[in-house]
C-alpha positions in Angstrom: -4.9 14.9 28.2 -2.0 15.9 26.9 -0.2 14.7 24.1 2.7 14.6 25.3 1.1 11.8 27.9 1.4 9.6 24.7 5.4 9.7 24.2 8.2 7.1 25.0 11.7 6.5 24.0 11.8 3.1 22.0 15.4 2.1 21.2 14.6 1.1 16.7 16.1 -2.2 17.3 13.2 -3.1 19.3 10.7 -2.4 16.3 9.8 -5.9 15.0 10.9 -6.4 11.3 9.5 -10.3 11.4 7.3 -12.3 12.8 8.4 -15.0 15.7 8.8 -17.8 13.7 6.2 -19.8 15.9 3.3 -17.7 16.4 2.8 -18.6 20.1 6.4 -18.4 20.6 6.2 -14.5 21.1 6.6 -13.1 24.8 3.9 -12.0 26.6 4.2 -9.5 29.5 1.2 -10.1 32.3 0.0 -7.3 34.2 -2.7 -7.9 37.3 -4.2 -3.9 37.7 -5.6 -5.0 41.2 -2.1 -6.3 42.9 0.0 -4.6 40.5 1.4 -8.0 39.7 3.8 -8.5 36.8 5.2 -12.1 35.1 7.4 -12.6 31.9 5.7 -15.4 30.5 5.5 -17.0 27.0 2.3 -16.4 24.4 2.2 -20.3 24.7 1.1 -20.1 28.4 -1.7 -17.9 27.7 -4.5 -20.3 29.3 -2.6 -20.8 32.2 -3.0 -16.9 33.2 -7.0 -17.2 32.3 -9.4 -17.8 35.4 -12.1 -18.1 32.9 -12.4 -15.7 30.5 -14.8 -15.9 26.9 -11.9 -14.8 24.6 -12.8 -12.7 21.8 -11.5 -12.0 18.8 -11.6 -9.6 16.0 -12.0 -12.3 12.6 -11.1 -9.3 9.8 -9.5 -10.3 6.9 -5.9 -7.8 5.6 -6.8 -7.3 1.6 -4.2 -7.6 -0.8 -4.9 -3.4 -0.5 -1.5 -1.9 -2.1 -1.8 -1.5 -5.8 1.6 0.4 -7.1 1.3 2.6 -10.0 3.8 3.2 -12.7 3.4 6.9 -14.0 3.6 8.8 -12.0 5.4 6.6 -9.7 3.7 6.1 -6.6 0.4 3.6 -5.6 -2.8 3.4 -3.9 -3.9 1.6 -1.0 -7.4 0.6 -0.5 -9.0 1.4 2.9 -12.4 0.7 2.7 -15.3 -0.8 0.3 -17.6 2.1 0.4 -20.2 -0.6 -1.8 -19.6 -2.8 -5.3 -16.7 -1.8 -7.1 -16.3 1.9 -5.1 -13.6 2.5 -2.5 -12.0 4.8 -0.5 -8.4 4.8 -0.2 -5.0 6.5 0.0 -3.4 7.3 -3.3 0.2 9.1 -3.5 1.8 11.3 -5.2 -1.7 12.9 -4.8 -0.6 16.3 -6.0 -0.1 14.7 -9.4 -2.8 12.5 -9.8 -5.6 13.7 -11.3 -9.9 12.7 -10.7 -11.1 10.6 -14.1 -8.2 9.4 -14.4 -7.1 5.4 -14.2 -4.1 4.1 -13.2 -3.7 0.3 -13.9 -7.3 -1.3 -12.2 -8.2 2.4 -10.5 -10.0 4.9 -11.3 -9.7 7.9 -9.2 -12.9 9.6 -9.0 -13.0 13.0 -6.2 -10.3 13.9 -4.1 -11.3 14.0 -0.4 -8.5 15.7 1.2 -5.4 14.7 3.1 -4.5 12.1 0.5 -8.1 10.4 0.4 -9.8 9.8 -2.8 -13.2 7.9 -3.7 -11.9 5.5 -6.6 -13.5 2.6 -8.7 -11.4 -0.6 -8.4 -12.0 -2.7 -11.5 -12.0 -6.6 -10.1 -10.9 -7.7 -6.8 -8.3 -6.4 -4.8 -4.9 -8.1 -6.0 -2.2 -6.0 -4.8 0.8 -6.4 -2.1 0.4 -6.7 1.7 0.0 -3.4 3.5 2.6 -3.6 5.9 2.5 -0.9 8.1 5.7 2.0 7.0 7.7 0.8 10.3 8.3 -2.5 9.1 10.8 -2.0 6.0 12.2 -5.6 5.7 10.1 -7.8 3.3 7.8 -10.3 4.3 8.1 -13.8 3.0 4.5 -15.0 3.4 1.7 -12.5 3.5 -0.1 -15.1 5.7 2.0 -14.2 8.6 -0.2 -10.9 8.9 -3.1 -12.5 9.1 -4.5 -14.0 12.0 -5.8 -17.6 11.7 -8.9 -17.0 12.8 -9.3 -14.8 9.7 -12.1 -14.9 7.4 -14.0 -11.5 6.7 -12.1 -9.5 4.1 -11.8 -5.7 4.6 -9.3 -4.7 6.3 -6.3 -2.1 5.6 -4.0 -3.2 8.8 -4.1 -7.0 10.4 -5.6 -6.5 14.2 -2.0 -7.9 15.6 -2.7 -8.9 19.1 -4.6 -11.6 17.5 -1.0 -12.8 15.2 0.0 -14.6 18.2 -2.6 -17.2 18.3 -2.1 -20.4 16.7 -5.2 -23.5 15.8 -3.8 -25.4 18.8 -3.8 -22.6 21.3 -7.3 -21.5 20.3 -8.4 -25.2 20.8 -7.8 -24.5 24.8 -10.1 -21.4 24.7 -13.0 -20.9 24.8 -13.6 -18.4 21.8 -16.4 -15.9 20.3 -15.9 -14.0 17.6 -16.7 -10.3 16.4 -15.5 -8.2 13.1 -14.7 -4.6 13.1 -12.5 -4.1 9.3 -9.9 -1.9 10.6 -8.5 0.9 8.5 -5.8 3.4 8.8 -7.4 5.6 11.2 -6.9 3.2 13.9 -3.0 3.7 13.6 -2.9 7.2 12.5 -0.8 9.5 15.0 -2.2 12.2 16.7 -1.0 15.5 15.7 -3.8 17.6 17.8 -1.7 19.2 21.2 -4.7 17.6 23.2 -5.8 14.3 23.0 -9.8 15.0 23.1 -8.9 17.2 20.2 -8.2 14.5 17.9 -11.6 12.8 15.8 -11.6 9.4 15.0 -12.8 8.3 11.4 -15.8 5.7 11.5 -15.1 1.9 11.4 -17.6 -1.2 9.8 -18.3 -3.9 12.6 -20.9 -6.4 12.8 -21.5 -9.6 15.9 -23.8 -11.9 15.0 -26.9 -11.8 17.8 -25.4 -15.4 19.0 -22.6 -13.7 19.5 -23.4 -10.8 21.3 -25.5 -13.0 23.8 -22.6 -14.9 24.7 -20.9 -12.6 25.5 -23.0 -10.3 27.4 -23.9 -13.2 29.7 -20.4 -14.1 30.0 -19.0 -13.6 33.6 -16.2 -12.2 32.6 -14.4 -11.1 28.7 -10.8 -11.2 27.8 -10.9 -8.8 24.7 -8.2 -9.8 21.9 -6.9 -6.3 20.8 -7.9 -2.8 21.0 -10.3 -2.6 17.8 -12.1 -6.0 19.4 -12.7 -3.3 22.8 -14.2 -0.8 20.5 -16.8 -3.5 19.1 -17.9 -4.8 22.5 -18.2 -0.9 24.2 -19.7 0.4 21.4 -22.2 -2.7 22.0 -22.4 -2.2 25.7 -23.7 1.6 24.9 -26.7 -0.1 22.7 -24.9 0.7 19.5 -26.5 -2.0 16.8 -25.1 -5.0 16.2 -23.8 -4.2 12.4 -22.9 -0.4 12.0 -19.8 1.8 12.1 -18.4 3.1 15.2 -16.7 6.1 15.6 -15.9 5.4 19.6 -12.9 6.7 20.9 -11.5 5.3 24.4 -8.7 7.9 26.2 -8.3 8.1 29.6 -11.5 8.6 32.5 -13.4 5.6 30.1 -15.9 3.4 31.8 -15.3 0.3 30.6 -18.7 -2.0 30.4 -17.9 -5.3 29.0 -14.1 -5.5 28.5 -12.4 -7.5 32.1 -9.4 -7.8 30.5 -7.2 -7.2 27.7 -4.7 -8.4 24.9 -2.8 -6.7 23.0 0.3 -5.5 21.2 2.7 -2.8 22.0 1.9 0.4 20.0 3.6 3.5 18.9 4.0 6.7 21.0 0.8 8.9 20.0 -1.1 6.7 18.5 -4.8 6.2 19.9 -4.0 3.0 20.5 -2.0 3.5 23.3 -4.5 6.1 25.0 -6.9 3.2 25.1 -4.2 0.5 27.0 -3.6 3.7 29.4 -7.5 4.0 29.3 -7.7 0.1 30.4 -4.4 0.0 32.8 -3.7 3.5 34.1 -1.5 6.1 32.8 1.3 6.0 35.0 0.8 2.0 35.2 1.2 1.9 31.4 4.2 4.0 31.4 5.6 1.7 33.7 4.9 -1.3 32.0 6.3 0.6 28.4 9.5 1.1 30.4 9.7 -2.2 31.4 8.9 -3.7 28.3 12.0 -1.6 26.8 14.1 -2.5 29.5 13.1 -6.6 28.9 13.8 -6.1 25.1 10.9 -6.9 24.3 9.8 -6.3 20.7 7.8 -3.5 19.5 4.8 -2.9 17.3 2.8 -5.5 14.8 5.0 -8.5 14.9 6.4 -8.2 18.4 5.5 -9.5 21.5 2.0 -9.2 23.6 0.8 -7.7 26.5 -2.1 -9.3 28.7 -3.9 -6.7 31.4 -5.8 -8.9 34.0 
């Protein structure tokens, strides 16, 4: 595939710089792949569009992960606890920091290429939210990029289709849970000219066994964002039920236990969106891109929602 596949004209003003100010309150475009069906509804009717479906959701936790350092000027951001007080994570300007060195509670320890260092983190992680680089407008409560289902900590980027959901929405679901801590990789742009060029980086999950027998017996599975497909295919291939997965889903994918799906809308090139074209169809994602663009509807981590029936 190529890249180019992955490109769309998004007008900025559609990129989201705050969250609705009701969670459910965000749009939610519905999609039917086998009439080729399409409703503007509201996040809030969710339940009503669901024959049935076990919803599940991706409960990682967004660390406190950007630590700003004063000299040089610059910071770190934590992407993964490799184990105890050792972590992987970005650290810029990288060409001027240097391995033993600490800056504030890090010490950087090997450089691992392309801005990656294996660092010691002296106490918890007590830095600033790590909004993604496209939203540049502060946010006033750092809870608003979590989802409230959250409660694993270890991830470097919230899993957004689940932002929408509030405690009285989930209360008219019926809900299983998985984790998969999500880091950068997930939202890093491809730069290969061919998509099956590009190598995804490893991500932690674990399901407890409960879990996983739900919802393989479940008739059919509505999965809540594109990190909570990668949990339940990787599953569906016999992968363990705590591991990493390094699964990536483009276009030709035989889906095994995802019916349906959630999610946001996501940048041109991203991975992301070669899985929704994976799930929906290339040309029928397109379509439903141009749509979305021509509905204003809002872009990225805090805008609105997507559901593919």
């Amino acid at each position: 595939m190529d890249i180019s596949d992955l490109d769309y004209e998004l007008p900025p003003e559609l990129i989201a710089q705050h969250p609705a100010e009701r969670r459910d309150e965000s749009r939610l475009l519905v999609y039917e792949r086998a009439t080729g069906a399409v409703r503007h509804r509201r996040f809030s009717d969710l339940p009503d569009e669901l024959p049935g479906e076990l919803v599940v959701v991706n409960d990682t936790r967004v660390v406190p992960a950007r630590i700003p350092i004063d000299a040089p000027r610059g910071e770190v951001l934590l992407v993964e606890r490799l184990e105890g007080d050792l972590w992987e994570g970005l650290a810029r300007p990288t060409r001027r920091l240097k391995p033993g060195a600490t800056y504030g509670p890090v010490e950087l320890i090997e450089h691992l290429g392309e801005g990656r260092w294996r660092l010691r983190l002296t106490g918890d992680p007590a830095g600033e939210t790590p909004l993604p680089p496209y939203i540049t407008e502060p946010l006033t409560d750092p809870e608003r990029y979590q989802t409230v289902f959250a409660r694993e900590p270890g991830s470097a980027a919230a899993p957004t289709a689940g932002l929408h959901f509030t405690p009285e929405l989930l209360r008219r679901l019926d809900v299983e849970r998985v984790t998969l801590h999500v880091g950068l990789d997930t939202f890093r742009p491809v730069a290969e000219e061919r998509l099956e060029e590009h190598r995804m980086h490893g991500e932690r999950y674990a399901v407890e066994a409960a879990a996983w027998r739900r919802i393989e017996a479940a008739p059919r599975v509505l999965a809540v964002g594109t990190t909570t497909v990668r949990v339940l295919e990787t599953l569906a291939r016999g992968g363990p039920l705590t591991g990493r997965t390094e699964l990536f889903i483009t276009p030709g994918f035989e889906f095994r236990r995802t019916n349906a799906l959630l999610t946001n809308f996501h940048l041109p090139r991203s991975t992301l969106l070669a899985l929704v074209m994976a799930f929906a169809g290339v040309e029928e994602t397109r379509g439903l891109y141009a749509l979305a663009v021509q509905e204003r509807y809002r872009f990225y981590s805090f805008g609105d929602a997507m559901l593919i029936l």
